[in-house]
Phi, psi and omega in degrees: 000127173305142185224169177255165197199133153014274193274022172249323189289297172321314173306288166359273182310311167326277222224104162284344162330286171327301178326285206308326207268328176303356166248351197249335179198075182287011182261333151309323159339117154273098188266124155245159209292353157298341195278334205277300197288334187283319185301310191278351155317321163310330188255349144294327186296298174340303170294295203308291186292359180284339163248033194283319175257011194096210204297157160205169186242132192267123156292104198190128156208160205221135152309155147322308154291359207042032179267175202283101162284097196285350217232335173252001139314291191279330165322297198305329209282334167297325190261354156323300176314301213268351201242348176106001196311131169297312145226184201209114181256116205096006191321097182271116165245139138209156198226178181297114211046020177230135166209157185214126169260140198258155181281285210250113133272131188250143157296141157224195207267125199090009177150224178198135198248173212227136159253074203259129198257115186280184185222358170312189163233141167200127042285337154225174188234118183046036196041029168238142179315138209261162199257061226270327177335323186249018146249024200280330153335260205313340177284314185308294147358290189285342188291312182304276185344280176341297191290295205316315176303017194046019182313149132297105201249092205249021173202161187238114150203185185223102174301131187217188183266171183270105171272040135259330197272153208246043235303114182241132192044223199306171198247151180230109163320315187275357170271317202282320165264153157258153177226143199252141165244107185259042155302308209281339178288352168293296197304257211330281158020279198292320170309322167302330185316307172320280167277018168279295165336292182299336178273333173290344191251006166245328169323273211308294175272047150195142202285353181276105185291141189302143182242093199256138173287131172291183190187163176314311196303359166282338160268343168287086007323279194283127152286131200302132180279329186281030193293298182305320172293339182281311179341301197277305192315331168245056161051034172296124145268172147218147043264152191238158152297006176268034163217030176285121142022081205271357186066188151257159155084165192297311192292355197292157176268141189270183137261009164288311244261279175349276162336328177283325168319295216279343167282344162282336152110027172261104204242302155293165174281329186285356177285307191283359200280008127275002172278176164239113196244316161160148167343301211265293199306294236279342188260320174297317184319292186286032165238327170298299186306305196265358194049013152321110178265148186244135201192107184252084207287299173319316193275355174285317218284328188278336165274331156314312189298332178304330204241145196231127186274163351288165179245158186220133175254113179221145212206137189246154141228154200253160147218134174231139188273091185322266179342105153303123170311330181201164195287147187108339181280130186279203166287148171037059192249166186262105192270112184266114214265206041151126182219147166224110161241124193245136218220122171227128182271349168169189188291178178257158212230137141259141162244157192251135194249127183239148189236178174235155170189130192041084162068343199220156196297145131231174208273349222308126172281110160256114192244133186281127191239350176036064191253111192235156176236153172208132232216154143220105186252132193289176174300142209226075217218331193079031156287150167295139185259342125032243184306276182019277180311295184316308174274002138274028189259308185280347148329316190275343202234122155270185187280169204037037166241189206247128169252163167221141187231191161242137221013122190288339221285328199282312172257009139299323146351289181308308171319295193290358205252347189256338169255017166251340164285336181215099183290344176297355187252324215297310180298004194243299189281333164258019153309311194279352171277304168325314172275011204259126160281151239233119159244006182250007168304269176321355187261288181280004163258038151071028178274354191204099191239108172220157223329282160022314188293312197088002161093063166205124153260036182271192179296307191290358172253312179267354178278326164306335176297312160292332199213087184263006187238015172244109187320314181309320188245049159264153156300341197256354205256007124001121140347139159267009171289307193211124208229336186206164184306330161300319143352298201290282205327317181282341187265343169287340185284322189291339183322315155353304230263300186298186170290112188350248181341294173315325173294319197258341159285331169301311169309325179261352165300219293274329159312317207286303164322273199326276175329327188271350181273345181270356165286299191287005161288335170282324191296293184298350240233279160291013153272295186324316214282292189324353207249323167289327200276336184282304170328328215246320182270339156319312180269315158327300169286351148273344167301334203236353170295302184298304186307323184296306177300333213263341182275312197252010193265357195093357200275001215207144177315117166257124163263336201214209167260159211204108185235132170272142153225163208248107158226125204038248202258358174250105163297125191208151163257139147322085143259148185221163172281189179292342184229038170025045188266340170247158183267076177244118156220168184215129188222165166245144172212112172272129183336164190262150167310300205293341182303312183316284220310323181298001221022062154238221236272154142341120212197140177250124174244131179244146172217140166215154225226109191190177187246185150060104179251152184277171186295302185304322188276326155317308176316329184287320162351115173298157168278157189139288227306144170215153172252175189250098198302314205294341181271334210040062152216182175238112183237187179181161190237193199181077178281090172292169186298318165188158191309321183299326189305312167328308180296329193257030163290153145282177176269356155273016197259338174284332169290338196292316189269349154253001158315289197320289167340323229258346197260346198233353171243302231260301164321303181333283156288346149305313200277307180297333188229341178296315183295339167296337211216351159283000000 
């Protein structure tokens, strides 16, 4: 008969599913490699609290085989018990289908109280208030284990690490835990316990897998490893409404929300592509479906605009300790070892070069991009990495430029957290916090979006998505020491520990990353700007579609001849009479690209080039038009409210608005003043 344990009775309570499947097909399980680092983190937190009351005795034996003799376990824990020992750590019971190891049993008077040690925080977590609640099952649990053994059980509590303490020298354990007393939520608890049991153990011992529905408890406490097999199991596709755009925030789609999606039979994208669900969901449906990219040129172009050369691309990697290592550092603080910074000194220039070779000139295009990188990874000695960095960070980055990071929130975090340990830096780094821009800003207000992301902005999403065939910026084509930030984070503490040669390949994968996340931020960086820059060669050939169309279609007084010409960044028209005996033009000049790319405003300039006109004639003149003694023409302007709006007309609403222009300046003077002065 199968019996329970400490994380199976838990599973339980989650799920009974979970239960089943962890015994029945642990192989379905998605474990990734944070959960692995978080589990050794634990069992150091662990090790750490066994000497939180003084001396004590560890219960441990091992099989031949080596696995854990639990039966020779609960003996020792007995004679411990029997013998007076105070405390006792691994304290092994077992009862009929139950057995549990309590981390800390201590005596107290009149009995013996259970100490169950966590790797959590507490008063807070992950910077939010910590949850205690959902470990009140597994203690109660072991308190039920206990009374069957005839145990007297006269405290409940819960260890946890201190998010106040503050490490200064030696490490002080009783400072580093808090212990929480979880009586009255135990009690609530414990009632359940009986018949949680009996039902878990009709779970355990039958072959029949439970035919469980999703539900919160898939998210509840914990997320379930078996999320992806239930899925498919209950004929989930994908893409699902579980992959929808989860948001920030209160207003954000949840996984309750989702889940009300998925209990509505609304499932597929083609079930929800009629809800309105929200701006960002409602465009990943319709782009998964039409493979439609959605490109909000205006909203790219006001965050471009935010920004200045030079630009500095910056990307940190962290390692976090439960324990802290050094001093000024908390539980779980992110200690930053490690910068990749890629530097553009201005926009890029072509020259054009010319060589001989056997007799003949050729041409060469040569483009200047004016990019330089510059890295820093601390010493890998178990030294703090700390100061170092800060102060090559502000060397390398002066005060005032545009830092640019993806999602920023993360290094700037770091930036102040380096400036509040060393205030002599402090006026520098946060100068460098201050200036640093959002590049994953236009990705979540939805300007640029295509089927690819899959309704994720991070890097690691949206750069395959932009560049899915460039190999250079795959992540996978990577050192396989360190291919993504959990890599870097578990592999820099450890380098210490190897072998020369291992140690010195483990440094350049963690270079070798680190440098590619801040490339791809120039990369992604220049797909926007080309994207504004296509936009920008787009509305140019409708300024001359239209103009072409609107001169030459017949619809309009021809006195001459009509020559479109292209020069640099301008469009313009000719005109002369017929027999081209006087030098009269009249041209339109629309701002130059580079003013667009810069956005600003937008400008029609109509002209014609002659010298003096008498007053009657002048008179005929639309109003605006003034002459220029020093050009000898007569000009006037057309200012739309700004270059983005324009850019964002459809293309008929943009012919509409340069007919109109082109019908209240431009007619006026073929009929009225050219034929006068020809």
């Amino acid at each position: 008969m199968k019996g329970l344990s400490k994380t199976r009775y838990t599973a339980f309570c989650q799920c009974p599913k979970n239960l089943w499947l962890k015994v029945y097909k642990p192989e379905e399980a998605t474990v990734d490699a944070g959960l692995q680092a978080r589990f050794a983190q634990g069992n150091l937190v662990g090790d750490l609290a066994m000497g939180l009351f003084g001396d004590f005795k560890e219960a441990h034996a091992e099989k031949a085989d080596g696995s854990l003799d639990l039966t020779k376990m609960a003996e020792q824990t007995r004679q411990w018990m029997d013998e007076g020992v105070e405390n006792i750590c691994e304290a092994s019971f077992i009862c009929e289908g139950g057995y549990c190891a309590v981390d800390i049993l201590r005596k107290t008077n009149g009995g013996w109280a259970i100490y169950e040690v966590k790797s959590t925080s507490f008063p807070e977590f992950n910077g939010q208030e910590a949850k205690l609640e959902k470990y009140a099952p597994d203690i109660a649990y072991q308190k039920w284990v206990l009374e069957q053994c005839g145990i007297c059980v006269t405290g409940t509590f819960l260890v946890c690490l201190n998010s106040d303490y503050v490490r200064q020298g030696e490490l002080d354990i009783q400072q580093l835990f808090v212990v929480n007393d979880m009586k009255e939520m135990v009690e609530n608890e414990y009632l359940k316990v009986q018949a949680r049991v009996s039902q878990a153990l009709n779970v355990i011992n039958s072959e029949q897998e439970p035919d469980i529905n999703l539900s919160e408890c898939c998210m509840k406490p914990n997320g379930c490893a078996f999320w992806n097999y239930c899925k498919h199991q209950h004929g989930v596709p994908s893409p699902s409404v579980f992959d929808l755009y989860g948001g920030k925030g209160r207003g954000g789609f949840t996984f309750k929300k989702k889940l009300d999606y998925y209990h509505q039979g609304l499932i597929t994208f083609d079930d929800l592509r009629s809800t309105d669900i929200g701006p960002i969901q409602n465009m990943q449906i319709e782009a998964a479906l039409t493979g439609r990219e959605f490109i909000n040129s205006e909203g790219i172009r006001k965050f471009l605009n935010k920004l200045s050369y030079p630009l500095y691309f910056l990307d940190f990697e962290t390692m976090q300790d439960a324990v802290p290592q050094y001093d000024g550092a908390k539980v779980y603080a992110q200690v930053t070892f490690q910068y990749s910074l890629h530097i553009k000194e201005k926009e890029s220039t072509t020259k054009v070069v010319e060589l001989e070779s056997k007799g003949r000139k050729l041409k060469l295009h040569k483009i200047a991009n004016y990019i330089t990188h510059k890295e820093y990874l601390a010493p890998s000695d178990g030294s703090d990495p700390r100061r170092a960095l800060a102060e090559q960070l502000c060397k390398d980055i002066p005060k005032d430029v545009c830092t640019l990071a993806f999602n920023k929130m993360f290094e700037c975090g770091r930036i102040r957290e380096l400036a509040s340990l060393y205030p002599d830096l402090a006026p520098h780094l946060l100068n460098i916090a201050d200036n640093i821009k959002d590049l994953i800003d236009p990705f979540r207000a939805g300007d640029y979006y295509v089927p690819a992301m899959g309704g994720s902005f991070s890097i690691k999403s949206v750069l395959p998505a932009l560049f899915p065939n460039d190999s250079e910026l795959d992540y996978h084509n990577l050192d396989e020491r360190c291919q993504n930030g959990g890599d870097a984070m578990t592999i820099f503490p450890r380098i210490k520990d190897m072998e020369p040669e291992e140690a010195k390949a483990s440094r350049q994968a963690l270079l070798d990353y680190c440098k590619l996340d801040t490339w791809a931020m120039v990369k992604v960086w220049e797909k926007l700007k080309n994207v504004i820059d296509l936009k920008n060669e787009q509305l140019m050939s409708v300024l001359l579609n239209v103009t072409k169309h609107f001169f030459c279609s017949g619809k309009n007084p021809v006195i001459g001849e009509y020559h479109l010409n292209h020069h640099f960044n301008y469009y313009y028209i000719s005109i002369r009479d017929k027999k081209w005996q006087r030098g009269v033009d009249f041209g339109w000049y629309p701002l130059g690209m580079k003013k667009l790319k810069e956005g600003r405003q937008l400008t029609l300039y109509f002209n014609f080039g002659g010298k003096r006109l008498d007053s009657t004639i002048e008179d005929k003149l639309p109003k605006g038009f003034s002459y220029h003694e020093k050009s000898k023409t007569y000009r006037t302007a057309i200012d739309v409210p700004d270059a983005q709006s324009f850019l964002g007309l459809n293309e008929e609403s943009q012919k509409l608005f340069l007919e109109t222009a082109y019908n209240e300046y431009v007619i006026p003077v073929i009929k009225n003043v050219l034929p006068r002065i020809v």
